[in-house]
Every structure is written in C-alpha cells, then in structure tokens.
RODO-2510 file (C-alpha; in nm, 4 decimals, decimal comma):
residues 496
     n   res          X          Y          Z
     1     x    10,0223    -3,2414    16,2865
     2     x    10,2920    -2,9957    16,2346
     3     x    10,4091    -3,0420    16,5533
     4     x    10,4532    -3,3892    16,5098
     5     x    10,6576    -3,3424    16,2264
     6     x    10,8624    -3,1324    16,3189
     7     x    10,9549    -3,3576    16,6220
     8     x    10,9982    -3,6305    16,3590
     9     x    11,1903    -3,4726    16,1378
    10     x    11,4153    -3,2919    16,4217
    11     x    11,4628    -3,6773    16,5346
    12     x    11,5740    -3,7724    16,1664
    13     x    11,8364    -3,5068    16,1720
    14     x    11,9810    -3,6357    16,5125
    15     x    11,9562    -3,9787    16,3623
    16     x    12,1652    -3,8971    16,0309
    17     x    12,3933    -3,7341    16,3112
    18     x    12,4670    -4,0041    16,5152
    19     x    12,4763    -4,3070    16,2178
    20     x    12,7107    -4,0371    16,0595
    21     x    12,9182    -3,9899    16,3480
    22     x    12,8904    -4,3985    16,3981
    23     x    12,9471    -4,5414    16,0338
    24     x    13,0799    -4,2092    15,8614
    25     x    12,9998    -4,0348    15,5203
    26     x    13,1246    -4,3832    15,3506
    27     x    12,8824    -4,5991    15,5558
    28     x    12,6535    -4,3296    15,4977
    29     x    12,7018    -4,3453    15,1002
    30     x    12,6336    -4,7481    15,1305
    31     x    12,3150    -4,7033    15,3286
    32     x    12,1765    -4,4747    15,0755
    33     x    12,2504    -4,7284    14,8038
    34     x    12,0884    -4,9832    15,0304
    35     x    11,8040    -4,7875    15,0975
    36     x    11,7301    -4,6493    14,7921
    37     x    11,6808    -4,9982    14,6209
    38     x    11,4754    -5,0645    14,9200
    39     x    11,2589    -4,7681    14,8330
    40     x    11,2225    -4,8743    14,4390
    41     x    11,0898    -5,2280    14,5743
    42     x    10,8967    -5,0634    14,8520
    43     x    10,7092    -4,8314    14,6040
    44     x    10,6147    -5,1062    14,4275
    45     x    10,4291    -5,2338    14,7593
    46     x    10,2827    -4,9351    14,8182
    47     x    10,1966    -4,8128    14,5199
    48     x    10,0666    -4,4309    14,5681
    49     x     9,7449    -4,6047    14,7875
    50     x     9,8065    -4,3454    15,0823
    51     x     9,6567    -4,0585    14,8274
    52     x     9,4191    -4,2831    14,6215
    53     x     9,2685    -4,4081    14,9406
    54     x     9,2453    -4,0333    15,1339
    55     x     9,1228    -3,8833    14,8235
    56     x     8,8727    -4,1696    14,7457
    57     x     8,7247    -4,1921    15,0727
    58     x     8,6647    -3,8407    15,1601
    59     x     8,4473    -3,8165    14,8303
    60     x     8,2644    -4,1277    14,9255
    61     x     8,2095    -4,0353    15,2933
    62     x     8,0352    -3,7816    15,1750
    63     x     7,7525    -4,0477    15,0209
    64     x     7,8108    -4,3215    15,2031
    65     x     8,0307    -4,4389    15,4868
    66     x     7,9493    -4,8002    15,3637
    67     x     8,0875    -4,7106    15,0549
    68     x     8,4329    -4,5349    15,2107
    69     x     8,4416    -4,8807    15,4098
    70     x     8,4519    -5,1028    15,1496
    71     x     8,6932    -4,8659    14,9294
    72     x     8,9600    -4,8949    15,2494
    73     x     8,8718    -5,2752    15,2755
    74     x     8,9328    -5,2955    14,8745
    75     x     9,2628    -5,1699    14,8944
    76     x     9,4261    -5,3763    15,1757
    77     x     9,3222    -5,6734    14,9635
    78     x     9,4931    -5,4866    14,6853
    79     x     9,7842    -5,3284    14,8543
    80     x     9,8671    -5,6893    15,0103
    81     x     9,8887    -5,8745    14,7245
    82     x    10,1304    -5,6414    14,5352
    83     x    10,3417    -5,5882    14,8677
    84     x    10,3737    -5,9783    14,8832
    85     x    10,4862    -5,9792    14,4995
    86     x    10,7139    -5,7026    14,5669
    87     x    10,8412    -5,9033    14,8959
    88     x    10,9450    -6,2183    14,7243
    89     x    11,0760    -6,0229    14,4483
    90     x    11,3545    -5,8650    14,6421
    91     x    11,4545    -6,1302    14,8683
    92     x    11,4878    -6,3628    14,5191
    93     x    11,7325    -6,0695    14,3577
    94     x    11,9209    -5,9259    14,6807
    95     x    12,2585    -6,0662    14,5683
    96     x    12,2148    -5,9882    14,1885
    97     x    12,0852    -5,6804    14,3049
    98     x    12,4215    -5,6321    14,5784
    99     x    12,6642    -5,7685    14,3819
   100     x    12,5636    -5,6538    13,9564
   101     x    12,4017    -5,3282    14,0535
   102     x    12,5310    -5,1859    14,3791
   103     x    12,8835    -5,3391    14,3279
   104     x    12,9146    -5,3887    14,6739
   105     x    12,8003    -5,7579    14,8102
   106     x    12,7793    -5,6085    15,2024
   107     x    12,4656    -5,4568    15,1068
   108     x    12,2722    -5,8610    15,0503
   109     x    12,1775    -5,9701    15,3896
   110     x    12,0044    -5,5687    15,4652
   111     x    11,8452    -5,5699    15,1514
   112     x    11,6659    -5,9460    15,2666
   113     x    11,6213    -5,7909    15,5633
   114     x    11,4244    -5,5068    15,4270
   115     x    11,2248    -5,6822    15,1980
   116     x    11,0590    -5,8432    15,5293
   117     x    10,8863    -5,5299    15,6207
   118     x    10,7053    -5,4619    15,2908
   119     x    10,3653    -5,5907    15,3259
   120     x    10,3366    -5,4083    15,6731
   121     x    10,4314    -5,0527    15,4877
   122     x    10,1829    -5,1379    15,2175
   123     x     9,8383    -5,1820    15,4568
   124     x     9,9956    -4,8763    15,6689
   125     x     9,9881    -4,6890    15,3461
   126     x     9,6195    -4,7736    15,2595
   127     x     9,5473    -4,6875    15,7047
   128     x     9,7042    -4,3436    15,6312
   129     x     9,5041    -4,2797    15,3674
   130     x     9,1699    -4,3491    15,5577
   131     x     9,2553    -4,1648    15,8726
   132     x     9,3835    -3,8436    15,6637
   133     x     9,0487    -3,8884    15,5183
   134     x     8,8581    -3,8287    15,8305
   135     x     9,0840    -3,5854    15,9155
   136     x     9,2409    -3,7851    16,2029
   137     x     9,5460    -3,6270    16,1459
   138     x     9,6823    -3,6825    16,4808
   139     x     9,6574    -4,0622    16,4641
   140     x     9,8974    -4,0230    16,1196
   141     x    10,0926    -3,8473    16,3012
   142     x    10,1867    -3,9898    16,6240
   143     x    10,1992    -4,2950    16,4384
   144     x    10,5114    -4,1219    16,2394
   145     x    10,6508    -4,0366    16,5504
   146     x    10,6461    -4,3334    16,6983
   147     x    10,7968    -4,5472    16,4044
   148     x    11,1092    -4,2782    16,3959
   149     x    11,1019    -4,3757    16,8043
   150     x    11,1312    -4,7016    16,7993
   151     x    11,3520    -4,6834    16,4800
   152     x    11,6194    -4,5206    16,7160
   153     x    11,5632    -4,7282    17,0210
   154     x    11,6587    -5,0240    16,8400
   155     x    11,9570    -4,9148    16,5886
   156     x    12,0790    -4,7130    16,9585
   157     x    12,0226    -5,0404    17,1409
   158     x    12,2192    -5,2737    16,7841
   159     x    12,5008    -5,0161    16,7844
   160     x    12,5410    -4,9513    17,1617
   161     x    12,9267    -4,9721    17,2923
   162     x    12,9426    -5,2986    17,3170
   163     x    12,9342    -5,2932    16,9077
   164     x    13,1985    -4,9787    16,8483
   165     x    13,5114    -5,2109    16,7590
   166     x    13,2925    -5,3397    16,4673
   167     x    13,4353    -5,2188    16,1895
   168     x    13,2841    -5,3650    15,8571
   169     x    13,0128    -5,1012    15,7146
   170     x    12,8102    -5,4037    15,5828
   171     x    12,7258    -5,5553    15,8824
   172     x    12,6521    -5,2182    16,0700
   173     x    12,4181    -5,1190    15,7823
   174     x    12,2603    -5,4750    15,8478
   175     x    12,1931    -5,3474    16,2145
   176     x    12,0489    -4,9832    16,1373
   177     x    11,7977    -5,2067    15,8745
   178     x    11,6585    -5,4224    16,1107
   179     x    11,5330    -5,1140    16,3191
   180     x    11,3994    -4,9942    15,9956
   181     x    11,2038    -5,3219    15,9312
   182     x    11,0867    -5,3211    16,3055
   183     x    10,9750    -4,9830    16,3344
   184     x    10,7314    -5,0495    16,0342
   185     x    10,5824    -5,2935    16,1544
   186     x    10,5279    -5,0994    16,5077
   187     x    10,3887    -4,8251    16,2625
   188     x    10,1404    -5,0347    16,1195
   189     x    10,0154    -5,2239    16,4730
   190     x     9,9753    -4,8624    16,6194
   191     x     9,7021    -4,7614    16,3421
   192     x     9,5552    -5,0896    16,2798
   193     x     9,4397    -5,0835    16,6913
   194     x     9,3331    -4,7290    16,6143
   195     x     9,1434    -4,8069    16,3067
   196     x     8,9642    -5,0921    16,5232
   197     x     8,8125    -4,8730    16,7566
   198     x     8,4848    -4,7725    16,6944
   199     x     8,3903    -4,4664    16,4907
   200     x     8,1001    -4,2649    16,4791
   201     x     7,8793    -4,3473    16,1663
   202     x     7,6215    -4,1249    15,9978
   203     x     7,2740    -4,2806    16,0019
   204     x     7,1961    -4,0790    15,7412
   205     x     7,4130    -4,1921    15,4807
   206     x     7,5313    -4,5296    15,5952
   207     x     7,3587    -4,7493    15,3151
   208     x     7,6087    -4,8250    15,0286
   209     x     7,5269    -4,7060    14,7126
   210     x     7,7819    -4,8914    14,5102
   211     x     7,8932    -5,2745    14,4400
   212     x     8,2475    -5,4645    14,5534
   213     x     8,3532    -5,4151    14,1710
   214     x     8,2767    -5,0777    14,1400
   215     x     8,4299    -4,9478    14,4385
   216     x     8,7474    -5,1513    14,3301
   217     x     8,7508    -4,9951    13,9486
   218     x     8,7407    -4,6915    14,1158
   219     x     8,9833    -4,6999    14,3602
   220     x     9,1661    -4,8917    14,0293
   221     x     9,1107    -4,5870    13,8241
   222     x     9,2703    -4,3505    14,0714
   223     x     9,5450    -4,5714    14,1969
   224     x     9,6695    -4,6765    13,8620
   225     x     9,8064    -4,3456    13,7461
   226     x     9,9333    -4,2848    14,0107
   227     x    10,1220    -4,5700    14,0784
   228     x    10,2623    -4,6061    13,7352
   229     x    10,4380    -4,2171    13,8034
   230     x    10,5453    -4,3854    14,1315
   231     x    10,7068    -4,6682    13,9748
   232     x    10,8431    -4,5310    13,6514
   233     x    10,9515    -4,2398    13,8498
   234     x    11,1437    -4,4896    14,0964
   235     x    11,2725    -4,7469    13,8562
   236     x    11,4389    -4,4037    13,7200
   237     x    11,5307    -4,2538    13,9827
   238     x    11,7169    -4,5458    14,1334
   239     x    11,8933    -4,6092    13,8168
   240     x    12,0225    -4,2227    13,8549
   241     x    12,0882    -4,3477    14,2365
   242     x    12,3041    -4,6455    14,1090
   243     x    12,4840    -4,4016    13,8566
   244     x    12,6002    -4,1499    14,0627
   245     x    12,8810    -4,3207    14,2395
   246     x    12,9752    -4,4846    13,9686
   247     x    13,0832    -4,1997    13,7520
   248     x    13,1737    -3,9990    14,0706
   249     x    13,4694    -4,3090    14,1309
   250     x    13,5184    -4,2970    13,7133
   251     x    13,5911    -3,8897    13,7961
   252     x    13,8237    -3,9271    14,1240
   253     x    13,9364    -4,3198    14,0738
   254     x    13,8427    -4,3752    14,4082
   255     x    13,5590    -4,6251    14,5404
   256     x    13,5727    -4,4772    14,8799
   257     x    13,5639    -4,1534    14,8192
   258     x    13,2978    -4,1768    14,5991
   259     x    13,0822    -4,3241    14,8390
   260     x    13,1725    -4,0546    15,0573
   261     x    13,0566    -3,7670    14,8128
   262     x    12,7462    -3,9180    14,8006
   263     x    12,6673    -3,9879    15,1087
   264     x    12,7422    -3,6391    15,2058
   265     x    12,5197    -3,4853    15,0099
   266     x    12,2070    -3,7294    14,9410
   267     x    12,2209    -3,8485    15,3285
   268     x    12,3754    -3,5288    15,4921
   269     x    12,3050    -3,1919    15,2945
   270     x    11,9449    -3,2634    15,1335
   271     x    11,7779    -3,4076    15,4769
   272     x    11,9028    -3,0664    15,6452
   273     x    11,7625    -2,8751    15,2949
   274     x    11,4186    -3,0426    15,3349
   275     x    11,3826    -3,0644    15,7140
   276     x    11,1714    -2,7328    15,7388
   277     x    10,9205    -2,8691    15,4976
   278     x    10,7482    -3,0783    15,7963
   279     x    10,5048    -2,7832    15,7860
   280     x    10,4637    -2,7575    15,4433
   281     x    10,4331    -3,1449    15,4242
   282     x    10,1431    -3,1637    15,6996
   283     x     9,9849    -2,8377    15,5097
   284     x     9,9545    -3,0801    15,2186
   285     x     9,7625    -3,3865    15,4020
   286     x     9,5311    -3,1819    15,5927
   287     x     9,4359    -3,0051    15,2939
   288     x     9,3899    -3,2904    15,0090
   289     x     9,1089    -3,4078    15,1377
   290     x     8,9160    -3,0763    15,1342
   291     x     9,0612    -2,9825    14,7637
   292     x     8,9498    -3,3346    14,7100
   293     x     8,6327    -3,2425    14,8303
   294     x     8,5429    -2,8984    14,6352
   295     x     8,6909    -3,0260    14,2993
   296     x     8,3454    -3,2343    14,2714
   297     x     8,1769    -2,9202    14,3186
   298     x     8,0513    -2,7443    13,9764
   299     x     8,0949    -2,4006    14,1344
   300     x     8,4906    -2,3825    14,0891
   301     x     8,5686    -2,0357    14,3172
   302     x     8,5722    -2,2072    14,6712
   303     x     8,8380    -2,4293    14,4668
   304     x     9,0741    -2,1848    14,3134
   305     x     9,0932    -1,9815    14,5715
   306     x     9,1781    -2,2479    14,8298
   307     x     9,4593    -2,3159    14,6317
   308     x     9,5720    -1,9479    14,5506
   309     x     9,5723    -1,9351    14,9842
   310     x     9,7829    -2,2184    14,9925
   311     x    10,0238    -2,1489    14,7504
   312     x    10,0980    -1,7628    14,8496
   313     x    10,1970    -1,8950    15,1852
   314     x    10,3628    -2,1947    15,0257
   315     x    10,5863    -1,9313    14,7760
   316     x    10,6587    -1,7040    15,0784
   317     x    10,7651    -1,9425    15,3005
   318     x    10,9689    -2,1320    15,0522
   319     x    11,1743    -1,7952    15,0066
   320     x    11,2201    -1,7577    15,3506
   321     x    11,3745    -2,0502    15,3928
   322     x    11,6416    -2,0719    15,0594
   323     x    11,7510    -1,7597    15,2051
   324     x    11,8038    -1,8829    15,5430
   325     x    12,0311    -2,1930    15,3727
   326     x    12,1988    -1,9115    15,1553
   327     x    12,3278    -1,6830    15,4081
   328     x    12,3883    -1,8964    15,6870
   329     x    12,5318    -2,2304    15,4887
   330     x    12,8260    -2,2460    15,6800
   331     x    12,6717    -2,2119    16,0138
   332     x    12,4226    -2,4654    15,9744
   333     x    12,6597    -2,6845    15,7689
   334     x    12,9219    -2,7154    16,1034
   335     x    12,6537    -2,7422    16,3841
   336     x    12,5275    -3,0376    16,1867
   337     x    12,8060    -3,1926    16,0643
   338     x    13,1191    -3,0204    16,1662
   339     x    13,4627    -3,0969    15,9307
   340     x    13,2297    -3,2727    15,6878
   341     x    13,2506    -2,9623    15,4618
   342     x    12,9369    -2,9674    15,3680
   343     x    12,8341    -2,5689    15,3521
   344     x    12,9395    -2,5550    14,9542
   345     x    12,6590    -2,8359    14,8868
   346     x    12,3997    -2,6226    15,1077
   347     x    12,4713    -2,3126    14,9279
   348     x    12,4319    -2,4131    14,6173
   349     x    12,1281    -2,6195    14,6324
   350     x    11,9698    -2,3424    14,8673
   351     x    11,9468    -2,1559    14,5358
   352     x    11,6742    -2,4314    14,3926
   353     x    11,5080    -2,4591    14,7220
   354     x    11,1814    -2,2761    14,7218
   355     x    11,1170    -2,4102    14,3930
   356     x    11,1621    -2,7308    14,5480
   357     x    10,9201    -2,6888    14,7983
   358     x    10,6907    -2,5531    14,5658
   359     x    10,7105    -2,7779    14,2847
   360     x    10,6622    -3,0399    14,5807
   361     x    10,3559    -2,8840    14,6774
   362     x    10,2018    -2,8417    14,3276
   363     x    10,2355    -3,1874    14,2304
   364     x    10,0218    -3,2662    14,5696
   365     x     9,7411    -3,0559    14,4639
   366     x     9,7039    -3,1309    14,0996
   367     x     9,7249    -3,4997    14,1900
   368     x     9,4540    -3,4070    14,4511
   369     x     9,2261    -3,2447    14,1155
   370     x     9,2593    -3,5291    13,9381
   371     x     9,5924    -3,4373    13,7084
   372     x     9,7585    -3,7277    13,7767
   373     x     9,8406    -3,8183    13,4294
   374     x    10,0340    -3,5107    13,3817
   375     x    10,2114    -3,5075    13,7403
   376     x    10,3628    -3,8924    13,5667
   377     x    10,4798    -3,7257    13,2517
   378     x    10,6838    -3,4740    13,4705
   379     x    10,8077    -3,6887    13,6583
   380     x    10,9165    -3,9146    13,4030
   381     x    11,0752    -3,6327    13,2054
   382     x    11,2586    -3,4926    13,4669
   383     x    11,4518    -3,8195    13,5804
   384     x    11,5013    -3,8921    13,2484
   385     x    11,6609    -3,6094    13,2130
   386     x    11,8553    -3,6382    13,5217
   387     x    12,0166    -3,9940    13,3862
   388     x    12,1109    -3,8336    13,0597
   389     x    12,2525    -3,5550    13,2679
   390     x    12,4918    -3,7731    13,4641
   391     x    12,5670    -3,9434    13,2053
   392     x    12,7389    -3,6498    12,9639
   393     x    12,7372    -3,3975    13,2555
   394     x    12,8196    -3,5494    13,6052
   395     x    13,1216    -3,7975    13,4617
   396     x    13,3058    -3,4823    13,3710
   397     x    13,2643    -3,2787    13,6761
   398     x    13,2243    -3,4904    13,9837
   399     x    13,0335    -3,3674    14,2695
   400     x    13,0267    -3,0032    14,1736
   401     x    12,8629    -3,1441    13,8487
   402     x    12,5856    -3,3390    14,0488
   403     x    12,4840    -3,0303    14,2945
   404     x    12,3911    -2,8176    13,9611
   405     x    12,2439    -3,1181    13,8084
   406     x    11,9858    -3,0856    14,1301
   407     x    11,9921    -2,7345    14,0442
   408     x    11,8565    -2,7605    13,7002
   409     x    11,6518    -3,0381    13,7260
   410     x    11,4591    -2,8760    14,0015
   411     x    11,3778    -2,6110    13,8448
   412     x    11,3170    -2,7787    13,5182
   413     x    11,0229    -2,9789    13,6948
   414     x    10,9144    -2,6385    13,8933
   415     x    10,8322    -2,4602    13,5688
   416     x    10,6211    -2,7767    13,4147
   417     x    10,4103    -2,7778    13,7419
   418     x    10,3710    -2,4475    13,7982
   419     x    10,2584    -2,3878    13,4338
   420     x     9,9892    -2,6655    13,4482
   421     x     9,8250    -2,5238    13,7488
   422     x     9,8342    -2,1874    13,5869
   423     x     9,6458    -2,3832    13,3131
   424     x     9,3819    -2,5913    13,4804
   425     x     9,3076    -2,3066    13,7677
   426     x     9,4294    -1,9719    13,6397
   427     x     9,6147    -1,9188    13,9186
   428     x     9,9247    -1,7576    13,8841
   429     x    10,1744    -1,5942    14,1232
   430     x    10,2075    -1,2874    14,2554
   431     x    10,4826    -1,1167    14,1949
   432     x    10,4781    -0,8587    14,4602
   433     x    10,3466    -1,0257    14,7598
   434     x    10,4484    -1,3953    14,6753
   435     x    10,8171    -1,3149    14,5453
   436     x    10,9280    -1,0050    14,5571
   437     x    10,8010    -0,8778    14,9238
   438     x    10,9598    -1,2041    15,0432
   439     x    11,2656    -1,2043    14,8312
   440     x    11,3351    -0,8417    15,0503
   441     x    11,2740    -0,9406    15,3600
   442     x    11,5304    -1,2540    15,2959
   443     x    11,7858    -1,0717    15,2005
   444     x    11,7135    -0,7557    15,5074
   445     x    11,6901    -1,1001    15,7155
   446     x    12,0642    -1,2226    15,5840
   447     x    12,2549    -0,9138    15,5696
   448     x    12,1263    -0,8693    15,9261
   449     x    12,2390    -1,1834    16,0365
   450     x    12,5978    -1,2020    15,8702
   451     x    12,6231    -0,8532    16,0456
   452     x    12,5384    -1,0145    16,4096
   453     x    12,7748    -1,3171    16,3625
   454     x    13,0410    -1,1120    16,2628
   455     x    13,0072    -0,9042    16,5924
   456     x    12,8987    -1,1851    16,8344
   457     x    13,2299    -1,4080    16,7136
   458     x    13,0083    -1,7395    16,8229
   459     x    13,1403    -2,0989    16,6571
   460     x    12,9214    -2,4212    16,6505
   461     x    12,5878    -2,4687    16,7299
   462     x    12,5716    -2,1198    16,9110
   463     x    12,6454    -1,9664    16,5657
   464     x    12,3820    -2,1074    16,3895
   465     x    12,1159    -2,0790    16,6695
   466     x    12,2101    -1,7103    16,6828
   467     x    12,2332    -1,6576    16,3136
   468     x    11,8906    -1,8051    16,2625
   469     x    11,7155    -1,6041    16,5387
   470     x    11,8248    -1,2724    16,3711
   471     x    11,7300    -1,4245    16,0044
   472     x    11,3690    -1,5309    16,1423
   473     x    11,3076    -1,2111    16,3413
   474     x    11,4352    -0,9167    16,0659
   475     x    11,2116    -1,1337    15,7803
   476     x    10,9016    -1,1770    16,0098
   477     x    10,9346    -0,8046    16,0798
   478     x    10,9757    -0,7051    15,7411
   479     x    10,6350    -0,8860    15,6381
   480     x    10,4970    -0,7060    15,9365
   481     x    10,6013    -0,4247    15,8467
   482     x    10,4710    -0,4802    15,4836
   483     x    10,1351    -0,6033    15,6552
   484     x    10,0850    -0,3040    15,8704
   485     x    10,1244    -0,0588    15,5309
   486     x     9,8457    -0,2925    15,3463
   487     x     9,6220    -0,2468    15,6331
   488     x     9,6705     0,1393    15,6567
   489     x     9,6322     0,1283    15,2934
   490     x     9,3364    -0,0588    15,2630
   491     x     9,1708     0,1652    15,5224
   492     x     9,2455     0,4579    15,3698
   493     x     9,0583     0,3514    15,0491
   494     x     8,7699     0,2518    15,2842
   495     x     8,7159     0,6063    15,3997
   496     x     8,7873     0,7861    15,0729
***
C-alpha cells in the first residue's frame, strides 16, 4: 500500500510540475479556486462513507458477512442519492458560483464539468470503504494509482503541443478538469469489477443477524457525525479558500499576483510539505479497521497500546521529516520549482509540520474509537478560527501573514487532538524517545547535510538528492545508534 502511494503521490508532484510549468503559478491559483469549490460540493457527495463503511463492516464481518453485505449495499443507495443532489446542485450554481464567489467567470464551464463526476466518487467512496475493510488494501490502492494514471494521460494528451499557443487560463483549466472527471470514473469501474468477483464467505457466520433498517440506522448513526464535520468543516474551509485571494489583491492591489501567491503556496509548497505522508496515510487505512476492531473489545490494553505503537512511530517520523523541510528548504524548493521562490513558504511551514502529520493522524484514530463528535468540534473551531484570522490578520500582512496563519492554526488543532486522546486512552507522549531522541538526530541529520552541500557545490536536483541522502542517513544512524545503547542497556539489567 505504501508503495502505491508513494508512486501516486511522486506522480502528483510531477503533475503540479508540469501544469505549473504549462499554466503557471496564476493558472495554478485559478485551479485551486476551481477545485476547491469542487471539493466543498464533492464532500457533500461523499459524505465521510469511505470510514463509516470500513469501520462498519469490519465490526459486522465479524458476525455476519450478510450483515457487512447489506451495510455496503445500504450505503450506495445512500451515497447515490446525496451525490445526485450534490450533482444538480453545482451544475444549477456554476456561474453564481464563478462569477459572485470566485470573481472570475473562466472558472463556469470546469466547474459543470466537475460536477459530472460526482456520483461516480460517491459509490467509489462507499467501494473503498469495503475493500479497506477486508483488508484488500492493494485493490484501494492500485485503484489510486490508476485514477492519477489516467488523470495524466488525458490532461498530457488535452494539453499536448498542438494546444501550447492557447493562452486563456480558463479554457486550459477546462482541459486539466475533464481528466479529473474521467479518471474518476476509471477509478470507480476498476473497483466495481473487483468488488464483483467472487469472495470467499464464512459458512459459519453467513446468516444475517440484523434487518434492512437497522443496518441503515447504523451505518446512519456513524455516517452522520461524520459527515456533518465533513461538511461544516468544508463549507468553512472553502469560504477561507475564497478569502484568501481576495484580501491578498486588497494587500498588493493586484488580481494577478494574488492569484499567483496562492497558487504558489496552496498548489506548490503544501503538496511538496505533505508528499511524505503517503506512508503515514496508508499506516492509517490498514490500521482503522483493526482499532475498529479491538475498541468493541471490553479488555482495553490490546487497544491502547496499538495506538501508543502507532503514534511513537507517527511522532518520530513526523520530526524527521520537518527537519528535512527546515534545513534543506531551498534545495527542495528549486529542484521542484526552480525561480518560483518558494523555499521561504517551505521553511516556515516546515516548523508546523510534524504536528501536522500528527494531528492528521489523531483525528483518524479517534474517529476510528468512536470520537467523532469531538473530531467535528475541532474542526469547526479551527477553520473558524482561520476565517477570523484572515480576516483581521492576513489583510494586513499578505502572504507572510497567511504562512503563520497555517502555522498557528496547525498547531492550535494539534494540541485539541492530542489532548483528547490523552483523555480517552491515557496515552501520552514520550518525551525522550518520541521528541527529544528524534529532535537530535534531525538536527545531527541537518547540520550534516548543510556541511556536505557546502563542500560538494551541487545546484538543482543534484543538490537536493544529495542533501537528502546525508539528512536520511546521519538521522537513521543516530536512532541506531540510540537503539543499539537501549539494547545494551536493557541487557545489562537482564543479567544484573
């Protein structure tokens, strides 16, 4: 699974790379205003059924594969009729949405063309969900990688040479969309034939033990909080989208290069910030299903400590990599996007990080023990905050004022997550081995690196390659290191 990932996300990055290179960071700016309207109206369709259904099903598989059967066919019935609300929806306000919200009336005929591939994103949410569930995780994820594949073939094949002395940004966005809307619904024929072969059942515990409505109230009961987090969280959070240009042109007076601003750093620096968390992202999925699992257990241990494994590794890895973004910002920031200076944004944000990977990971597990209700007060706190934020805060300072917004917001939601597992597990971190060991070995790993760059004089791609190697290899040897001294340690105390 991580493998896949990282092969999808490494294609993402070379995606951003060429669109950037093909519609630059103003085209880039409109496509994330396109696409993150898209996403409000697409989260609507979807509706947080990918974890309701993998959580829902693994408990009931456990009874009853009848039962898990009917859940999945419960919410495609479900998931359809809310995608098809949320389809009609946005092709009826694409130009009030274009021309009164997005103040830009190029960005119509991709939103209609978006809305289109709603109801096939919706059932490949609820497929997701079922296949996670039986721990098919290769299925989910070839099915990733072939959607980002056939995403490129077609914008490649819509903005091949022939289409380089097109100029207007509208009608290239228009192209990039449609290989959006087609790869989604090659995402959702690829698991739908996999779903329809033939699985092994268990005899034993094939009869179902529950009726049509009660599978539906409970699949109701889990989906519902978390869909309202999903769509409070996105009505807000594309109202902060909308905002941000706007008082980023009321702070320079100019459309275009507010556009710019933001497209460097919500579709150039954050991708690169959150491309290493493919692992982290496929630890997640494997594992909800098994937390899932041993919170219906009354014995609580196996529990706690799953999730006192996963987030050590989680905090350790999460330092490893802000410190990689830290040290070598401007190396990564001109193999990616060279002249785009774009190495400010990645040092500052590289700061908040691991606590964005962590509060990321947190929120997965306490949705998968049932805290749902809390992860939607978070969320809703933090993006309110966030609006009120750019409202007083980002209007004054322009981009620099937006990067610390992240910066603070971040960490604001970090700390509420963090404290509520503390609360419902007891689990807390550990200073020495989760943050500090790590925080050492970062900065051994960074120091060593600036030190090699400096003599090896390498520019480009080379730089960063290099740069990283040294990074990775000086902090894996320092936890070695640290590992080998634990061992002795612990040895010692053996034969005393």
């Amino acid at each position: 699974m991580t493998v896949f990932s990282l092969i999808n996300k490494l294609l993402g990055v070379f995606l951003r790379l060429f669109l950037s290179a093909r519609i630059g960071s103003e085209g880039m700016g409109l496509y994330q205003l396109i696409m993150s309207v898209y996403t409000m109206f697409s989260t609507f369709a979807t509706a947080g059924f990918t974890v309701s259904v993998s959580r829902l099903v693994a408990e009931k598989d456990e009874r009853s594969g009848s039962d898990a059967r009917r859940l999945l066919n419960n919410s495609f019935i479900a998931s359809a009729v809310i995608s098809l609300a949320a389809t009609a929806l946005m092709l009826a306000l694409s130009d009030t949405v274009a021309l009164k919200f997005l103040g830009d009336g190029r960005s119509a005929a991709p939103l209609r063309i978006l809305a289109l591939s709603m109801p096939f994103m919706a059932l490949a949410a609820c497929l997701k969900g079922w296949f996670i569930a039986k721990q098919r995780v290769t299925v989910t994820s070839s099915a990733s990688l072939f959607e980002q594949i056939v995403k490129i073939s077609v914008i490649a094949l819509l903005l091949n040479p022939a289409a380089l002395n097109e100029s207007d940004i509208g009608a290239l966005c228009g192209k990039i969309v449609i290989g959006v809307t087609v790869s989604e619904i090659c995402s959702f024929c690829y698991l739908f034939l996999f779903r329809a072969i033939p699985e092994r059942r268990k005899k034993h515990c094939d009869m179902p033990t529950e009726t049509v409505s009660d599978s539906m109230r409970s699949l109701i009961s889990v989906t519902l909080p978390i869909s309202l987090s999903v769509y409070l969280t996105s009505i807000l959070h594309t109202a902060e989208t909308l905002l941000i240009p706007y008082v980023f042109e009321s702070y320079s007076g100019d459309r275009g290069h507010a556009l710019s601003q933001f497209g460097m750093i919500r579709g150039m620096v954050v991708p690169i910030l959150f491309f290493p968390f493919a692992f982290l992202a496929s630890l997640v999925s494997v594992f909800t299903p098994e937390i899932s699992r041993l919170n219906i257990l009354k014995d609580r241990r196996p529990l706690f400590a799953r999730i006192s494994s996963i987030m050590s590794f989680v905090s350790m890895l999460s330092v490893a990599v802000g410190g990689l973004f830290f040290f070598l910002s401007h190396e990564i920031g001109e193999a990616f996007y060279p002249g785009e200076s774009t190495a400010g944004a990645i040092k500052i944000l590289s700061l908040v990080t691991p606590l964005m990977y962590v509060e990321t990971v947190t929120d997965g597990l306490l949705k998968a023990i049932g805290e749902q209700v809390q992860t939607l007060k978070y969320s809703v706190y933090n993006s309110i905050l966030r609006v009120i934020l750019i409202l007083l805060f980002v209007s004054r300072t322009g981009e620099q004022g937006y990067l610390w917004l992240l910066v603070i917001s971040n960490t604001f939601t970090y700390l509420l997550c963090r404290v509520r597992l503390y609360k419902v597990t007891g689990i807390k971190p550990r200073l020495v081995t989760d943050i500090l060991i790590p925080l050492f070995a970062t900065v051994a790993g960074g120091l060593s690196a600036r030190l090699a760059l400096g003599a090896l004089k390498l520019s480009g791609f080379a730089s960063a390659a290099a740069g990283s190697s040294v990074y990775i290899g000086v902090f894996s040897l320092f936890l070695l290191l640290f590992a080998f001294e634990r061992i002795k340690s612990v040895a010692a105390r053996l034969r005393g």
